[in-house]
C-alpha positions in Angstrom: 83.1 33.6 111.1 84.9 30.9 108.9 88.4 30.4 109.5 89.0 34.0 111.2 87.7 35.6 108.3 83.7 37.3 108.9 81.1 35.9 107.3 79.3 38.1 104.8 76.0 37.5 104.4 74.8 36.9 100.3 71.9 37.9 98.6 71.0 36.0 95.7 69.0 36.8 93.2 66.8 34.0 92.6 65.0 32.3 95.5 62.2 30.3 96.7 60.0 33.2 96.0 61.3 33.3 92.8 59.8 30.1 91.9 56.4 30.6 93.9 56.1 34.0 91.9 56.8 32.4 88.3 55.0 29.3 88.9 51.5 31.7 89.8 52.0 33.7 87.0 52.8 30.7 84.6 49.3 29.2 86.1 47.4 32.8 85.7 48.6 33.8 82.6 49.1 30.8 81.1 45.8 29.4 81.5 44.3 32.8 80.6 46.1 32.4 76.9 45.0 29.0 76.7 41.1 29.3 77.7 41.1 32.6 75.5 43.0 31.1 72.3 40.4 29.0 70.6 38.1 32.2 70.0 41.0 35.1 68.8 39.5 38.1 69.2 38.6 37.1 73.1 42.3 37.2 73.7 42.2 41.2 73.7 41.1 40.7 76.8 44.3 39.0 78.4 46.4 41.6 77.1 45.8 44.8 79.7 46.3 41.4 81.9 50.1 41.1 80.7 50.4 44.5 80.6 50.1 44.9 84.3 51.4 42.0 85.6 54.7 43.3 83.7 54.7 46.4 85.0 54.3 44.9 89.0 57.2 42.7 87.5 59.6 45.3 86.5 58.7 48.0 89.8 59.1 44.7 91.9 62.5 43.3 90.2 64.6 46.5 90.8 63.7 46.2 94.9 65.7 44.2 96.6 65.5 41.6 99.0 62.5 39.0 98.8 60.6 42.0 96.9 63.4 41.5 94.0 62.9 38.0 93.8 59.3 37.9 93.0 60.0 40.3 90.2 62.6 38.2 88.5 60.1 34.9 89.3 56.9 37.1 88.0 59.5 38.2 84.2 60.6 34.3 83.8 56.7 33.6 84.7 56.0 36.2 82.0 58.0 33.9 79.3 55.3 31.8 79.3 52.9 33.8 77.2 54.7 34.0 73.7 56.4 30.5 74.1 53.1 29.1 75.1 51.9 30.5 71.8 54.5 29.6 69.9 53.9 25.4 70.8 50.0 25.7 70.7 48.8 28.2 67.6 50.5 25.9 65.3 49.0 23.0 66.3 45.9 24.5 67.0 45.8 25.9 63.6 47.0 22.4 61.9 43.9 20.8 64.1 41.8 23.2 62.4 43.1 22.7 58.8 42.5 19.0 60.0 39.2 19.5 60.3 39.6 18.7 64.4 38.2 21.4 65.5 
């Protein structure tokens, strides 16, 4: 109670176990993309991968509570993916045109 008025307690949204859930993802699905990107057609296989770890993302972000937070943390984890791609197949494929790789 603050100044006679009760104190209500506050959920937020985002939390520690926001960050512990996108930072594991980031490092799992990240480093899936990456060890799967120099040979294309091995990177079929980290897509039922994504798929899943979207779908625990989205049942898990509309619970609330700590549950909620990991979802949120595991969807900004799952950012990762495309803009990992979009910073590494160009420079990948620039490498190659270089004669690099």
């Amino acid at each position: 109670m603050v100044k006679g008025v009760p104190a209500q307690r506050h959920t937020a949204g985002y939390g520690p176990w926001s960050l512990v859930a996108a930072l594991f993802n980031v490092l799992v699905i990240e480093l899936a993309v990456w060890a799967t990107l120099p040979y294309l057609l091995l990177a079929i296989y980290v897509v039922p991968l994504i798929v899943v770890d979207l779908i625990v993302a989205i049942v898990l972000e509309a619970r609330k509570g700590a549950s909620g937070q990991v979802g949120r943390g595991m969807l900004i984890g799952l950012l990762c993916v495309p803009a990992g791609l979009i910073v590494l197949v160009p420079g990948f494929l620039a490498a190659q045109a270089a004669g690099l790789v």
